[in-house]
C-alpha positions in Angstrom: 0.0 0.0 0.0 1.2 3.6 -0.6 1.8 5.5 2.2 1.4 9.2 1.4 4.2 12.0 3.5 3.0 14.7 6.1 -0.2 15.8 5.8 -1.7 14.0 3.1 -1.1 10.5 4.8 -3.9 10.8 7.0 -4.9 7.2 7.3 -1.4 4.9 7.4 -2.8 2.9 9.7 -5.8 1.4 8.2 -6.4 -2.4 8.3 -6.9 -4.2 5.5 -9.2 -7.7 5.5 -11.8 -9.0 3.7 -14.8 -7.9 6.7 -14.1 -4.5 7.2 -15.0 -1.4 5.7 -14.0 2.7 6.3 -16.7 4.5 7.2 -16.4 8.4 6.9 -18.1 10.8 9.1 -20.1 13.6 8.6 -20.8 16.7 11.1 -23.9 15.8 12.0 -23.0 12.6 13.3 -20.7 13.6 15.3 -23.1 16.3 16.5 -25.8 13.9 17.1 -23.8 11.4 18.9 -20.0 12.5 20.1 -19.3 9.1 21.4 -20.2 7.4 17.6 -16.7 7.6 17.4 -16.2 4.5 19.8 -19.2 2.7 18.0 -17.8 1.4 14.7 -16.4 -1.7 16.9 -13.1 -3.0 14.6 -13.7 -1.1 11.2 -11.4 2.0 10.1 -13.2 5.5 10.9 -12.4 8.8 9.2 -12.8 12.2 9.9 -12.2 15.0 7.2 -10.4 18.0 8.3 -13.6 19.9 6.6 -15.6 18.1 9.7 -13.1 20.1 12.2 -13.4 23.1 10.5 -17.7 22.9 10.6 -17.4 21.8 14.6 -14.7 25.1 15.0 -18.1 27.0 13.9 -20.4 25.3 16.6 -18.5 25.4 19.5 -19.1 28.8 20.6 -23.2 28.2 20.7 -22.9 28.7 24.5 -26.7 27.2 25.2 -27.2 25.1 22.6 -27.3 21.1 22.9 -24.8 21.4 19.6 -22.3 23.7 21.1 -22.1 21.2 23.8 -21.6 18.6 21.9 -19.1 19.9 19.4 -17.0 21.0 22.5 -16.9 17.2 23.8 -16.0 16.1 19.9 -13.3 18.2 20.3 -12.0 17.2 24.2 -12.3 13.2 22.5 -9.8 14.0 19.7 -7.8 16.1 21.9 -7.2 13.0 23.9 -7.3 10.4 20.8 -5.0 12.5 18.7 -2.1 14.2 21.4 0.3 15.2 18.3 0.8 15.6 15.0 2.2 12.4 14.1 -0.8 10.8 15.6 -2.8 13.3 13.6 -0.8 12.9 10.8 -0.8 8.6 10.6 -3.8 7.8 12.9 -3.9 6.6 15.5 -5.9 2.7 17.0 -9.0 2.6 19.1 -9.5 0.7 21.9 -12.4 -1.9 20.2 -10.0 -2.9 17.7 -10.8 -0.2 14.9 -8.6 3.0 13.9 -9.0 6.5 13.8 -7.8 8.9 11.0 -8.2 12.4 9.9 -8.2 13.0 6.3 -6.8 15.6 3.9 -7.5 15.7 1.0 -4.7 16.0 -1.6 -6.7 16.5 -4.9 -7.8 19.7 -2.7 -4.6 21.0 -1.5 -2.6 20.4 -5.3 -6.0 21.6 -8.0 -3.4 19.9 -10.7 -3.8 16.5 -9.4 -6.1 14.8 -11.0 -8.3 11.4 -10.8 -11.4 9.5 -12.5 -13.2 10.3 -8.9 -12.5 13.9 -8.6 -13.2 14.5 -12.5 -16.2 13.0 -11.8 -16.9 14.6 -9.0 -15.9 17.9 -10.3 -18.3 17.5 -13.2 -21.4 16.5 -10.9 -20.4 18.8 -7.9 -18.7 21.5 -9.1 -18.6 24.2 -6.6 -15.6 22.9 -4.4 -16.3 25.8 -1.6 -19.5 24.4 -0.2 -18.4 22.2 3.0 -20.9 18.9 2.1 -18.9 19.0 -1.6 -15.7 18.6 0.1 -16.6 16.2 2.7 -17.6 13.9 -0.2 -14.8 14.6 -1.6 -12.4 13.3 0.9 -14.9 10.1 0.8 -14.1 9.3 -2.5 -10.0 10.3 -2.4 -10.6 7.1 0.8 -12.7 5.3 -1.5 -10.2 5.5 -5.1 -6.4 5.2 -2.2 -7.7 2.8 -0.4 -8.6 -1.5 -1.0 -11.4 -1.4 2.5 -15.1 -0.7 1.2 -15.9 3.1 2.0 -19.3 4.2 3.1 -20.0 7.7 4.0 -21.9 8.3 7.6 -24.2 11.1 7.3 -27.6 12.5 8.8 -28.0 14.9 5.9 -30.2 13.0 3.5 -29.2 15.7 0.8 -25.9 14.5 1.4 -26.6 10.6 0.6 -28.5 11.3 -1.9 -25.4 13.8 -3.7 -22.5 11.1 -2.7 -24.5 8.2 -4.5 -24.5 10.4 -7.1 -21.0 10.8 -7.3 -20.6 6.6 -7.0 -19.9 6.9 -3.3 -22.0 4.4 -0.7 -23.6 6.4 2.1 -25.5 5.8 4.9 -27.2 7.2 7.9 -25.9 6.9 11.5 -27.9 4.1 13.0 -26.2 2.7 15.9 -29.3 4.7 17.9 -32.3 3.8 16.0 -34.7 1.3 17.3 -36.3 -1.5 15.4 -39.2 -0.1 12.5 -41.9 0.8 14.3 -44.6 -2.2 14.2 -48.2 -1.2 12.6 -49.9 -4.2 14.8 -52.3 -3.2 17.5 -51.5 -1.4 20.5 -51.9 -4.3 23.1 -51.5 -8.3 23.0 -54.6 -10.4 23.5 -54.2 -13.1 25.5 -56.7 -16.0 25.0 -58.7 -17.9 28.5 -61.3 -20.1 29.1 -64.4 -18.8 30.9 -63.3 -20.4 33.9 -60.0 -18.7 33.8 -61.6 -15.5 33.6 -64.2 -15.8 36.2 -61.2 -16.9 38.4 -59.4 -13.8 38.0 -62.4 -11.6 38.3 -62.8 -12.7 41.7 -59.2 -13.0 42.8 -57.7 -10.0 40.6 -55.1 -11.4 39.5 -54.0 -15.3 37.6 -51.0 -17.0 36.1 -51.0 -17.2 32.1 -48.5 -20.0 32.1 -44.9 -20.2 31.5 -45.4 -20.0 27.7 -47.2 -16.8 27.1 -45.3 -15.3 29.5 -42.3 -15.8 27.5 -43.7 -13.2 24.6 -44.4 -10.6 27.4 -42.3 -8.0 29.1 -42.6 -6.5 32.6 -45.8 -3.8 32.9 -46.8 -4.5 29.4 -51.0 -4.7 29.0 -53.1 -7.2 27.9 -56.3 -7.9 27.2 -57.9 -11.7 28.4 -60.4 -13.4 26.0 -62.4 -16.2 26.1 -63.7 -18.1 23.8 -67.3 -16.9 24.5 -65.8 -13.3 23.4 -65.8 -12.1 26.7 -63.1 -9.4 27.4 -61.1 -8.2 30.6 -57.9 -6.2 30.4 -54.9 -6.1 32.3 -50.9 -5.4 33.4 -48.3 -8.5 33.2 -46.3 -8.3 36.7 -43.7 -11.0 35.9 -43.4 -14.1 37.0 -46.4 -15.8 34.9 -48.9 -12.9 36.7 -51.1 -10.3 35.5 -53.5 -8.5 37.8 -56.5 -6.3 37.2 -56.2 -2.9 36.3 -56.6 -0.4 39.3 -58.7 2.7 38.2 -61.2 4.5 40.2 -64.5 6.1 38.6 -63.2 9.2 37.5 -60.5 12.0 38.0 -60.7 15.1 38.7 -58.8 18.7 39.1 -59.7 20.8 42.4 -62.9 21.9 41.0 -62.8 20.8 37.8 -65.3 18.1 36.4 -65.0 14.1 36.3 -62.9 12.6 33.5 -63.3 8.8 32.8 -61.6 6.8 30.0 -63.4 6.7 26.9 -61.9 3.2 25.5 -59.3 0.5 26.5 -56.2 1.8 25.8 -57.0 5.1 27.6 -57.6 2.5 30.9 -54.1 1.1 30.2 -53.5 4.7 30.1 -54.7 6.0 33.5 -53.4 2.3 35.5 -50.2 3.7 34.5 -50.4 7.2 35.5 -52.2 6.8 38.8 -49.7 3.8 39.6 -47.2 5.8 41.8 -44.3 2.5 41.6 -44.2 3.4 38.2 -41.6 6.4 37.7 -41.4 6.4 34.1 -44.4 6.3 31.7 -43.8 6.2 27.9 -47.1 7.2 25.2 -47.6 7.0 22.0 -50.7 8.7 20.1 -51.6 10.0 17.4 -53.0 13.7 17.8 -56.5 13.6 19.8 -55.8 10.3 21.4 -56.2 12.0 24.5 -52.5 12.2 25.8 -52.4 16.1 27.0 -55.9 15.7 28.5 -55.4 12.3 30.4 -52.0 13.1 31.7 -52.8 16.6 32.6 -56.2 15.1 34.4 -54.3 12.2 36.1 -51.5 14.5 37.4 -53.4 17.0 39.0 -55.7 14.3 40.3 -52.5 12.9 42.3 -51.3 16.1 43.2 -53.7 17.9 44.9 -54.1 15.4 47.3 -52.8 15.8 50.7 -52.0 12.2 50.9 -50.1 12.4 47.7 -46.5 11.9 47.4 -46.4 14.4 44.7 -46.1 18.6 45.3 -47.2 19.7 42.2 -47.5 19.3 38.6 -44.6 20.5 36.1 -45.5 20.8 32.3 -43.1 21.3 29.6 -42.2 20.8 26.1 -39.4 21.5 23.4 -39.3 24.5 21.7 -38.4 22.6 18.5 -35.1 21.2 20.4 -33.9 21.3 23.7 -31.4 24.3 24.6 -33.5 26.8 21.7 -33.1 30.4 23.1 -36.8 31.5 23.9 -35.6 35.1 24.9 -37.0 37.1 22.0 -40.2 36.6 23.2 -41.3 39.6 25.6 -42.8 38.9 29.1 -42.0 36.0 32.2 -41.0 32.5 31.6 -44.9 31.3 31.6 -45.4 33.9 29.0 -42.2 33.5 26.8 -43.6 29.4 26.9 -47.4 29.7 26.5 -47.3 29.6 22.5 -45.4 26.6 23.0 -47.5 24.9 26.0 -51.1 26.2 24.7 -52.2 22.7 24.2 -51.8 22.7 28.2 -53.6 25.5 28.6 -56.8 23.7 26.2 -56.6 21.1 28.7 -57.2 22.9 31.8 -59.6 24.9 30.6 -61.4 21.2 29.8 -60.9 20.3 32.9 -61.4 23.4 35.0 -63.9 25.1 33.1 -65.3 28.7 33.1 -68.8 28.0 33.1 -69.8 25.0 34.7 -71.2 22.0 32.8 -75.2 22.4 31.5 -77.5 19.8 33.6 -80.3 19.0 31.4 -82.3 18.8 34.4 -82.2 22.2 34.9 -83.1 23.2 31.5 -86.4 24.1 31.6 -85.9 26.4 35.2 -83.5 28.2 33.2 -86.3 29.1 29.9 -88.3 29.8 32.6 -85.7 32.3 34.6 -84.9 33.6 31.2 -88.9 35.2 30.5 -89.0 36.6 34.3 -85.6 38.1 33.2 -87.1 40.2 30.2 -89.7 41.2 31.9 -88.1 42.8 34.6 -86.2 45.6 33.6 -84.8 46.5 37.3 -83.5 43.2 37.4 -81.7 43.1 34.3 -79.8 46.9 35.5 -79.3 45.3 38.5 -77.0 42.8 37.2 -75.4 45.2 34.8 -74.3 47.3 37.7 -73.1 44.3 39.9 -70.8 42.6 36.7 -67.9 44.0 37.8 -67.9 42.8 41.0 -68.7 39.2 40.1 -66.0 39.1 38.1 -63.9 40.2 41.4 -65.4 37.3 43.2 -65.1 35.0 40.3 -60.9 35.3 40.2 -60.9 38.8 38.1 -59.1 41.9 38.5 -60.7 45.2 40.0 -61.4 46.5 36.4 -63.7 43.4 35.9 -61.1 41.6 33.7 -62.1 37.9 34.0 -59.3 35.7 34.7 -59.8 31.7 33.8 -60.7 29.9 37.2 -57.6 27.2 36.3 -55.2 30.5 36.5 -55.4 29.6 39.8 -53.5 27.0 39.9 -51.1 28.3 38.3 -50.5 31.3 40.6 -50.7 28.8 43.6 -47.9 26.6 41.7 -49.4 23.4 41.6 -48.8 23.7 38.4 -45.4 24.9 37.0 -44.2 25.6 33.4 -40.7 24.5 32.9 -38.5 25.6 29.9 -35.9 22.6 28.8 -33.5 24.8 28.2 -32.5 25.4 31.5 -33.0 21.7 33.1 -29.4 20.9 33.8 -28.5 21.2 36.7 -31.6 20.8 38.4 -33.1 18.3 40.5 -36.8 17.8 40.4 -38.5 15.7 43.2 -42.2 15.5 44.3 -43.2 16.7 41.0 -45.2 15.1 38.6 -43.6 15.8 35.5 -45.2 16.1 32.0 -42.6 16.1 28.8 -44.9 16.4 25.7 -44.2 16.0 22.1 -40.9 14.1 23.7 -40.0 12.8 19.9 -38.7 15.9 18.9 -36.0 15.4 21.3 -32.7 13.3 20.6 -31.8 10.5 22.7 -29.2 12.2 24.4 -31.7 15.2 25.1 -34.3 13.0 26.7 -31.5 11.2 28.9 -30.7 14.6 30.1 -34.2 14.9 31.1 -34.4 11.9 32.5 -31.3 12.0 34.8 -33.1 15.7 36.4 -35.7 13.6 37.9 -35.4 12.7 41.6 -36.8 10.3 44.6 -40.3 10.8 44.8 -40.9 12.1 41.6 -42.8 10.9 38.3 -42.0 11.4 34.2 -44.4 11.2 31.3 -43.1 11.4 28.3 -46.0 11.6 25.2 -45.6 12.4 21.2 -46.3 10.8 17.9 -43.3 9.4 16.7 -44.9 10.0 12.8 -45.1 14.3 13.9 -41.4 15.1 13.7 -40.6 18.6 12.9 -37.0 18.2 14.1 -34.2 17.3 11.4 -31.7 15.5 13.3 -33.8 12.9 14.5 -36.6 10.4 12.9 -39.3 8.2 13.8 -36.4 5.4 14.7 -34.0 7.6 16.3 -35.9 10.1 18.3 -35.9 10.6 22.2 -39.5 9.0 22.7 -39.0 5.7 20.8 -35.7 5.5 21.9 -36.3 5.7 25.4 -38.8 3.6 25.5 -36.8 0.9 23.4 -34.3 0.7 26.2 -36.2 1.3 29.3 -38.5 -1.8 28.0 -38.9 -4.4 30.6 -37.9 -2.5 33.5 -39.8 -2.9 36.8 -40.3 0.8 37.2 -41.3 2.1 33.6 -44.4 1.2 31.6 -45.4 2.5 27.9 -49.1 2.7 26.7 -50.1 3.2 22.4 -52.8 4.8 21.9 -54.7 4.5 18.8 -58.3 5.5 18.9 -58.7 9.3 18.6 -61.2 11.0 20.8 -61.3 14.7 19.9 -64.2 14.2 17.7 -65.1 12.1 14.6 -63.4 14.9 12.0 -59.8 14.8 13.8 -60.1 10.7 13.5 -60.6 11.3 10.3 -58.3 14.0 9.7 -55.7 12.2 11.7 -56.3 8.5 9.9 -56.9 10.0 5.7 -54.8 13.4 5.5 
């Protein structure tokens, strides 16, 4: 093999056998993942000097989950690559690969010339963009060297223009989770209708050794007998599932009664009212009922002077964790209420302005509405005492109404927590709500995650098809990937749900647009 001099022999140390390959990295992996660098087990990895350049950039975002990152990329190779000669040759990792940097030549000497660059040059020709060079150095690897080369990007655009070009490419998928299954949202298990009655009456009954094998700790189920007769519940290990504890309803401080609408919303509520649970994983499509059941359940809990929770705390990404939400004017709640509105649609279901009509009642009210029109007096009356009422009804002195679940807001029962400014703290007795959690990265939700202390309680929610955030996918986001790894585990519990409840237009909308 040639060995090139200086610094154009970036990769001297590359092995050569028939199973592995050299896989170049991008920016963005690195970005996405700084420790993908230790996750190509024996293969040859490569770095183009363009890739330093790009992280140089990124470093200085101060609050950013990228500047962060880029800064560690940079304390690893620090440590990887002490000197110039290891810069220079490369250097071995510790699972068996090695670890280059790569210059290109055909860059640094425009007279040099190859098939791959002419090529290149005639597909790409602008040479200044950074993505153009990067592939670039992929294909001077590819045409030097005998080992397969596939480039390791996030940027689809980027694939797309390196297959162009005759180069492999790939995205980084050491953190993605298996496809996301299309089957139903629970596991059926089938009884006889002695078997049922049994656990009926005793709450709880062994499924046997084999079914138990398909099933994983805190997963529901739904029993079946033959006669079609249906009873759902949790899998505790061992062989054992138990009935599902739920009481009749929930309900805010002085807010009305919410009850599940349909299975899944039961498998739902047994997980947020269980408080050994300390981790609870959704997924659901939009009007499945994830704000409004979490949002009832929590408050539910917390208001209670026997719970073990303080308060509620509601929060979710402003597209990505770390994003600057100073430019909008006003407190914290304020700056975050565009983003948390959907919060703020579920209190005001719960804890309503007007109370709820009573059919009942109806006809007292027709009734009270004729007196009404006929008495003049009365109808100044209540014109003059408005003001007032509002006072009495949570308003301000100029009769500005303020929405009765305000209240617990003011009181904070319920707090509004920006992500952006979660490390360093440690949250305990709180009853923490993360929506639209898969438009975090893994490494985002794990900081999350790790915030949450003794006593306390996370719900993460989203719709891992509803991604608005480029650097992750239905595979590799937060939500999906925690609950991928946390699967199993005696304290966490995940719940799909799939019916919509909104109304029959959103299940539409949701199922046909």
């Amino acid at each position: 093999m040639e060995h090139l001099r200086g610094a154009t022999a970036p990769i001297s140390r590359i092995k050569v056998t028939a199973k592995v390959k050299t896989f170049v990295l991008d920016t963005n992996v690195l970005l996405h993942d700084p420790q993908s660098i230790f996750k190509f087990e024996d293969n040859n990895l490569a770095i183009p000097v363009e890739v330093l350049e790009e992280l140089d950039a990124i470093k200085a975002e101060q609050s950013t989950e990228r500047g962060r990152n880029a800064r560690r990329v940079h304390r690893i190779l620090q440590e990887l690559l002490p000197d110039a000669r290891a810069m220079h040759e490369g250097v071995e990792l510790a699972n068996g690969g090695t670890l280059s940097i790569i210059i290109n030549p055909y860059l640094v000497d425009p007279n040099r010339r190859s098939p791959a660059m002419e090529r290149l040059r005639a597909i790409l020709p602008d040479l200044t963009k950074k993505d153009n060079r990067i592939i670039a150095a992929a294909l001077f690897v590819q045409e030097r060297y005998p080992p397969p080369t596939v480039l390791v990007t996030k940027d689809v655009n980027v694939q797309l223009k390196a297959r162009a070009v005759g180069l492999e490419s790939e995205d980084y998928l050491n953190d993605k989770v298996p496809a996301l299954d299309e089957e139903a949202s629970y596991r059926e298990l089938p009884v006889n209708i002695y078997e049922l009655q049994r656990f009926c009456s005793e709450g709880a009954f062994d499924v046997g050794a084999g079914a138990a094998k398909e099933l994983y700790l805190n997963e529901y189920v739904l029993l079946r007998s033959d006669e079609g007769k249906t009873v759902p519940a949790r899998y505790y290990g061992d062989g054992l599932v138990r009935r599902l504890k739920l009481p009749d309803f929930v309900k805010a401080p002085g807010g009305i009664p919410i009850r599940a609408r349909n299975l899944e919303q039961q498998f739902f509520m047994d997980a947020l009212l269980d408080d050994s649970l300390a981790l609870l994983t959704c997924y659901g499509k939009a009007g499945t009922g994830k704000t409004l059941l979490s949002t009832a359940c929590a408050l539910y809990q917390a208001h209670d002077e026997h719970s073990r929770y303080d308060g509620v705390s509601i929060s979710r990404p402003v597209i990505a964790l770390g994003k600057d939400i100073g430019f909008l004017p006003g407190s914290l709640e304020e700056k975050m209420r565009p983003w948390l509105q959907p919060y703020h649609d579920a209190l005001e279901v719960l804890v309503p302005s007007k109370p709820p009509k009573d059919p009942q009642f109806a006809s007292k009210k027709v009734s009270n509405k004729k007196h009404k029109k006929r008495d003049g007096h009365f109808l100044a009356a209540m014109t003059a005492i408005q003001p007032s009422h509002a006072s009495q009804n949570g308003g301000h002195g100029n009769g500005t109404l303020v929405k009765p679940y305000e209240r617990l807001l003011k009181s904070g029962l319920v707090e509004i927590e920006a992500l952006a400014f979660i490390r360093g703290r440690s949250i305990a007795r709180r009853f923490f709500i993360l929506d639209e959690a898969q438009q975090l990265t893994p490494h985002e939700v794990k900081t999350v995650i790790t915030r949450i202390s003794e006593g306390s309680k996370i719900v993460l929610i989203g719709d891992p098809t509803q991604i608005d955030n480029p650097y992750v996918d239905s595979r590799s986001n937060g939500l999906v990937y925690c609950h991928n790894r946390m699967k199993g585990q005696a304290i966490a519990a995940h719940v799909k749900l799939m019916k919509g409840e909104r109304s029959k237009l959103a299940e539409l909308a949701a199922d046909l647009l």
